[in-house]
N, C-alpha and C positions, 0 to 999 in steps of 0.2 A: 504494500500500500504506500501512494505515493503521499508524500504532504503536500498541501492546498496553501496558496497563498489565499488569505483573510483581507492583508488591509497594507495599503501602501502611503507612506508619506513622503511625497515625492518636492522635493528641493527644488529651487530653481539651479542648480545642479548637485544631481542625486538623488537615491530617494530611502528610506527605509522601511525594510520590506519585514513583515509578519506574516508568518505562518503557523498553521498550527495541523496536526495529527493522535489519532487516541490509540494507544497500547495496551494492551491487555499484560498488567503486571501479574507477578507473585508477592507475596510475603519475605523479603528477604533483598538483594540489591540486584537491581535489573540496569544491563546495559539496550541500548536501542538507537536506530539508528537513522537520522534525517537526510536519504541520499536525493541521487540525480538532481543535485544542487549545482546553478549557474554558475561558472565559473566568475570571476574577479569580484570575487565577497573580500569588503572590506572584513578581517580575521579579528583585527582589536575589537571593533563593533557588535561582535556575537554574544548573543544571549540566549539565554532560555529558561523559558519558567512553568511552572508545574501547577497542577491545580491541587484542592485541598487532602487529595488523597496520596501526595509524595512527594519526596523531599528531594531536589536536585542537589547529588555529591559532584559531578564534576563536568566538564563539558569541554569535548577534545576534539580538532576540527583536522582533520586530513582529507587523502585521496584515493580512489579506488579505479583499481581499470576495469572495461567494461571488454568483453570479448563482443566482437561482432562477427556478422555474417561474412563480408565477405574480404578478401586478404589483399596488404599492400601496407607491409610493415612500415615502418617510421614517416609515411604519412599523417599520421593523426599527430604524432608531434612537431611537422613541420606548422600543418594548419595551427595547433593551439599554440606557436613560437607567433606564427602571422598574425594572430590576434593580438598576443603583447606587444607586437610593434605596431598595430594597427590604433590600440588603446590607447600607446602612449602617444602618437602620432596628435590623437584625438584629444587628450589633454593637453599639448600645445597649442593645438587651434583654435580651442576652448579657452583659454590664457589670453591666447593673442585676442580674441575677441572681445574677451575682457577689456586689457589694454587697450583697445581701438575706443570703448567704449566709455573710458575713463577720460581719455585724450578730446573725445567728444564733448565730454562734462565738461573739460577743463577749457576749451575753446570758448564752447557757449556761454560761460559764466563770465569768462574774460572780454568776451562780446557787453555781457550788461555792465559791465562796471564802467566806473565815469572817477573823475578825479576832481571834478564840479567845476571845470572849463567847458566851453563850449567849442566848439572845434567845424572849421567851415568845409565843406564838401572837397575841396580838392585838399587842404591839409589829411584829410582822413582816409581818401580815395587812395591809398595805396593799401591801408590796412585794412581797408573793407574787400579789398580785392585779394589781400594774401588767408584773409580767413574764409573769405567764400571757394579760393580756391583748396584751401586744406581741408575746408567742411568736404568737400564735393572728394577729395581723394581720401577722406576716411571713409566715407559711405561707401565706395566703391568698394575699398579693403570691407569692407561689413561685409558686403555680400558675396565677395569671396569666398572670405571666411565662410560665411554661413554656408555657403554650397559646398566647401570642402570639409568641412562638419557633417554635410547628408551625406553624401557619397561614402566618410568613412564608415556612417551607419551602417550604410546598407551594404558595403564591403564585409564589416565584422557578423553581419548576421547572414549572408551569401556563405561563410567560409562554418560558421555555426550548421549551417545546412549541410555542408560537405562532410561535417564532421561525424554526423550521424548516418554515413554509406559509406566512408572510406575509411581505412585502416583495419586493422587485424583486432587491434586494440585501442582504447580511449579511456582518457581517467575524466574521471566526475567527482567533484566537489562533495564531500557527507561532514556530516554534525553526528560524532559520537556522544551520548549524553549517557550517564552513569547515576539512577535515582532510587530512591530507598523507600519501601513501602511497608506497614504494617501490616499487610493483610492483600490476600488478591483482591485486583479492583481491574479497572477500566480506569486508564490517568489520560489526559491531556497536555501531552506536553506546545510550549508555542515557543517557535523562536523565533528571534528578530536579527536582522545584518545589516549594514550598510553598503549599498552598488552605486559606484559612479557613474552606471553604464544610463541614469535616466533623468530628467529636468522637464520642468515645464517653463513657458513662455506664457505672459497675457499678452490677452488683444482686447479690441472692441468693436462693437458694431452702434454706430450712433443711427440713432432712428428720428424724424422730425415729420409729425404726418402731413403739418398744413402750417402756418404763421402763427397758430390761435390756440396751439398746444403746447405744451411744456415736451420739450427733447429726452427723450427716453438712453441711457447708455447701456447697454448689455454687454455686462462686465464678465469674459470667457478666457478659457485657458486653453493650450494647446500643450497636452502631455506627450512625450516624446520617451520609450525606450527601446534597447535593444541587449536585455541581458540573456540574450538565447533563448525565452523560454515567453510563453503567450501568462497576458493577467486575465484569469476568465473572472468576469465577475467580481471584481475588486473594490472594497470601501475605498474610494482614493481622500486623501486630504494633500490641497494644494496648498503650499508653506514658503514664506518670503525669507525664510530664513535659509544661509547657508554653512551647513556643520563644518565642509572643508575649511574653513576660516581660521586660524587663532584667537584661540580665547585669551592669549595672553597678555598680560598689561603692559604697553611699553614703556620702555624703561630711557631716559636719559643719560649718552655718559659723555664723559668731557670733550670739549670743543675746543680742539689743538691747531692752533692759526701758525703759519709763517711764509717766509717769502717762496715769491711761485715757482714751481723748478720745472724743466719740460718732462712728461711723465708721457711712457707706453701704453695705454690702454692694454689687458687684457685680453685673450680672445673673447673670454665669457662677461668680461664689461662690453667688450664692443658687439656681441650679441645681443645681450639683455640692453642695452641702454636705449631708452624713449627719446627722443631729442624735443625738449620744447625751446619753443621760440617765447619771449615775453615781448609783449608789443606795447606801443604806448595806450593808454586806459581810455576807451573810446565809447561812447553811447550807440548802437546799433540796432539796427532791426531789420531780420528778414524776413520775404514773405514768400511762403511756397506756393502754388497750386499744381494741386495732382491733378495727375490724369486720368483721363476715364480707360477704363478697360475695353481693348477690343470684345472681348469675350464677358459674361456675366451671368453665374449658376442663378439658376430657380431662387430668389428669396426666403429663406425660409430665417420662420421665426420660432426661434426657441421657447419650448417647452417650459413653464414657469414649477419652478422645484422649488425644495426649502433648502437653504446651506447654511450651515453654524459655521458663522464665523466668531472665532477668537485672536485675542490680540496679546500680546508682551510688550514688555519694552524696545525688544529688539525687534521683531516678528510679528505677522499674524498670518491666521491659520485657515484654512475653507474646508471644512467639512462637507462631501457632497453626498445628499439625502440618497441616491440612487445608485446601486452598484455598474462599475464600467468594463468594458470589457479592452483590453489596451494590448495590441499585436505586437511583438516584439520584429518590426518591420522598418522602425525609423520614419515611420510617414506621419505619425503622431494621431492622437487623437482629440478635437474638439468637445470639452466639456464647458456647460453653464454654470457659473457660480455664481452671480447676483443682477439683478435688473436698480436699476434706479433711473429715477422719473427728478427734473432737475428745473428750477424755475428760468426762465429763456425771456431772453429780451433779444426780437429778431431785427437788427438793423440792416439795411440796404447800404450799399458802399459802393463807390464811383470815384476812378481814376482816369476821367474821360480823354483826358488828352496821352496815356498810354495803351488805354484796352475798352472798346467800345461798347463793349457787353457791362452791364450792373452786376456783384456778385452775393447774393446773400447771404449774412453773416448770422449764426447762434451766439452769443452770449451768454455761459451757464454760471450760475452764482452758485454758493454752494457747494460746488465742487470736491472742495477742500478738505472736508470730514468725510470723503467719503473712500479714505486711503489707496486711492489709486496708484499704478504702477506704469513704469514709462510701457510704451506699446506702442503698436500698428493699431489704428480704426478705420475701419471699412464705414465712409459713409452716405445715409440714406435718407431722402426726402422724399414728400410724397409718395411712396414706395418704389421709388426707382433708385439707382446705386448711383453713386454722384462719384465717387473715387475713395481717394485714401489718404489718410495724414497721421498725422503722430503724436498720441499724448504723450508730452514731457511734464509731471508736477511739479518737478525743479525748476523750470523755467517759465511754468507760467502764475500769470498776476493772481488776486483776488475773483477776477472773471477768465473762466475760460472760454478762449474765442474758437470758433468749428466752420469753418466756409460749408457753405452748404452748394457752392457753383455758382452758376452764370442764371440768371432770371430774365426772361424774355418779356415779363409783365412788368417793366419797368425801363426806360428809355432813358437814355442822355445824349444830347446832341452838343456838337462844340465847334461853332464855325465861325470864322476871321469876320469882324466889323470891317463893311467897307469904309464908311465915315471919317473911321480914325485908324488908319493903316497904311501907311507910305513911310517915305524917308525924303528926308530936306537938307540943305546946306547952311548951316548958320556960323557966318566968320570964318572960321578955321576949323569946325568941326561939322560932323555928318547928325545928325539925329533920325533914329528910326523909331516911327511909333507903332503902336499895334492894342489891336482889341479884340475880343474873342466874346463871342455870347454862347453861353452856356441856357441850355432849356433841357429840364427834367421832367418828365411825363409818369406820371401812373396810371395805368391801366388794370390793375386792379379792383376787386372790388371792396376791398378796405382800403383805410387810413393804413398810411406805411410811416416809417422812420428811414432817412435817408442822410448818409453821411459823402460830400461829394467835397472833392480834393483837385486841386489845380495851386501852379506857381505862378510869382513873377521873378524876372531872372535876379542872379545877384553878384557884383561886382566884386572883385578879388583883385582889380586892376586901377590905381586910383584915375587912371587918364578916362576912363567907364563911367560915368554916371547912371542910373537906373533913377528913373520919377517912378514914385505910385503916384496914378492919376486915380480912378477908382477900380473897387475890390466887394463893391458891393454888399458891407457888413460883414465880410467874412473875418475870419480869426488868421490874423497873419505873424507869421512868425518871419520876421526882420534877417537874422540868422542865417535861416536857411530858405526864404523865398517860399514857403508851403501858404498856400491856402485852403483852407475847411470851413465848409459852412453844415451846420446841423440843422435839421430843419422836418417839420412831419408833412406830408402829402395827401391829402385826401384823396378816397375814388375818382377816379380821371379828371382829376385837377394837375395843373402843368404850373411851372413856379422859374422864370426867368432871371439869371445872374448876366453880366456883367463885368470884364476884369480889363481894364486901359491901363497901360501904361509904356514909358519913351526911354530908352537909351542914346547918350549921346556920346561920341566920343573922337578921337581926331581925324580929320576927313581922308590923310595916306594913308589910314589902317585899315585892317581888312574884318570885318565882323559879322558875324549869323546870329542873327535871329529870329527867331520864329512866333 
């Protein structure tokens, strides 16, 4: 009789696995044995406990060879040699992903920080270019990695498959357990190990049905293993905590300063070392838009379960109501862990003079208490699939903001005034003026919120003059030339802006304006 795994607590890398099986003791000390166990059990990590009717004396973990059918001697030790290089291979790439994802952190945060100068567009235009372009070559390493992560999955479980038809002989992992009973019974013994071979990942799928309802998040996990062997049926609990860690407190030791001498890097410093760059301390913002997917499955919406969630200081926990069933295949499997329903203030957003489509924006308040994890969100309006983006908590505000795409029930138009738009000669220099009318349209059948965004240019040149003529109430920031005007729209009501203004500068120069 084989033992049944019960229940897995699966890490965001790792997981620990419970099992249990019942013996039929004697009166006296009974040995017993938990085999055809996965190989790469963490050995420290073994337990096993007894129920009320015996006493665990010892518990001794080796290996045993299995004879098989058919012949092709030192086979089955090459393939289980390919697996420990396969494994370790995998804990590097796993590391480095890590690493990639630290360096992420540390970029972004270095993005929000400010030193409380303000800084003008071309002083900063070099730094905004070396981090958009280092963001853009970490990503890229992400998804390397992460593809060179699946691949070794489904390499280690391909060679697990081979392992069970080739060779003459194969060892298997067992749990000898040594317990002491007063009397014959029927005992249960359970044991518990820790395997690196499994992790889970969150995601989301954000849901928005229509303007006039609060935005739904359906908070999922994606569990991932491959320790050779299928979870039928399995209580899983999904856990933010990672045991590989050190628990250890660090320690301080003295900081030995002197003059700088030229020093050899190591080979294993010039492996292991991260190279960061510190850049000067700059106020930034990016703004993504995904793409839609050529392709797009059947919408389906998840099954409402109950999950115990528990928390620590360090941790918390997702207990899910429903047992799962998790193929040791590498493809993973999608479970639900909590819905949550979020107060939304939907505002419209216009960059007219860059992208001529409006784009709808979620604003969810709240957010915050509801211990979210960075992730991929798949998201959904109206019940059509809009694309994909990324909850970071670390990076975002008090509100979190969720593009919901491009909205066609909403117009912005942005064409040159003829009236005030030429160029002229006055004394020794050229003056170009220029006006642009802006008209915002809803079409709609409600009142909308509409946040609509235009410049005027800004000098860096003192020979450059720029006038603001007018700006039409809007909110202008001097600085950096933005203007924003905030403003509500009623059912197919149209609301007309406005923005003049003239550059003048020396008539041999050469200048574009637009």
């Amino acid at each position: 009789m084989v033992s049944k795994i019960t229940e897995a607590v699966v890490y965001l890398q790792g997981a620990q696995i419970t099992r249990k099986q019942t013996f039929s003791a004697t009166s006296e000390i009974n040995k017993f044995v938990f085999g055809k166990l996965p190989s790469n059990i963490n050995i420290e990590s073994i337990t096993v406990e007894a129920d009320e009717n015996a006493v665990v004396l010892s518990v001794q973990h080796g290996y045993v060879t299995i004879p098989v059918k058919e012949e092709n001697p030192g086979r089955v030790g090459e393939l289980n040699n390919k697996i420990k290089e396969l494994q370790d291979m995998l804990k590097i790439e796993q590391s480095m992903l890590e690493v990639c994802q630290e360096e992420e952190n540390l970029l972004r945060e270095k993005c929000s920080e400010t030193d409380g100068k303000v800084y003008k567009f071309e002083e900063m235009k070099d730094t905004i270019i070396f981090f958009k372009k280092k963001l853009t070559e970490i990503s890229r390493e992400k998804i390397e990695l992460e593809e060179k992560i699946m691949n070794l999955h489904t390499q280690i479980n391909l060679i697990y498959s081979e392992i069970g038809n080739a060779g003459r002989t194969r060892s298997e992992e067992q749990v000898e357990v040594e317990i002491y009973c007063e009397k014959d019974c029927e005992t249960e013994l359970t044991l518990s190990y820790f395997t690196s071979n499994a992790n889970w990942t969150p995601y989301y799928d954000i849901r928005a049905k229509d303007v006039e309802k609060p935005v739904s998040i359906y908070f999922k996990g994606m569990v991932y293993q491959s320790t050779g062997e299928d979870w039928e049926n399995v209580n899983l609990t999904l856990s933010t905590g990672n045991p590989s860690l050190s628990g250890i407190v660090p320690e301080l030791t003295p900081w030995y300063i002197d003059f700088d001498r030229p020093a050899v890097a190591s080979s294993y410093q010039q492996f292991n070392a991260i190279p960061v760059r510190m850049e000067k301390k700059i106020m930034c913002t990016a703004m993504m838009e995904a793409k839609e997917c050529e392709k797009v499955d059947e919408i389906h919406m998840p099954v409402k379960q109950m999950v115990v969630a528990t928390e620590s200081l360090t941790s918390a926990e997702y207990t899910l109501a429903t047992p799962y069933t998790v193929k040791t295949s590498g493809n993973g499997k999608s479970v639900d862990i909590k819905t949550h329903e979020l107060e939304t203030e939907y505002i419209y957003y216009s960059v007219r003079k860059l992208e001529k489509d409006v784009f709808l924006m979620a604003n969810l308040k709240g957010w915050e208490h509801l211990n979210l994890l960075q992730g991929n969100a798949n998201i959904f309006f109206e019940g059509k699939y809009v694309g994909k983006s990324v909850i970071n908590p670390r990076q975002a505000d008090e509100i979190l903001g969720i593009s919901l795409g491009r909205d066609k029930g909403v117009m912005v138009t942005r064409v040159k005034g003829k009236d005030f738009s030429g160029k002229t000669l006055i004394g020794s220099n050229n003056k170009i003026s220029r006006e642009w009318e802006l008209t915002a349209r809803n079409l709609k059948k409600q009142a909308i919120k509409l946040i609509l965004e235009d410049q005027i240019p800004v000098s860096i040149n003192k020979s450059i003059t720029v006038d603001t003529i007018t700006i039409s109430d809007a909110e202008h920031n001097k600085d950096t030339g933005k203007l924003k005007w905030e403003f509500t729209l009623e059912p197919a009501a149209s609301k007309k802006l406005s923005v003049k203004y003239s550059v003048t500068y020396p008539k041999n120069s050469s200048l574009t304006v637009d």
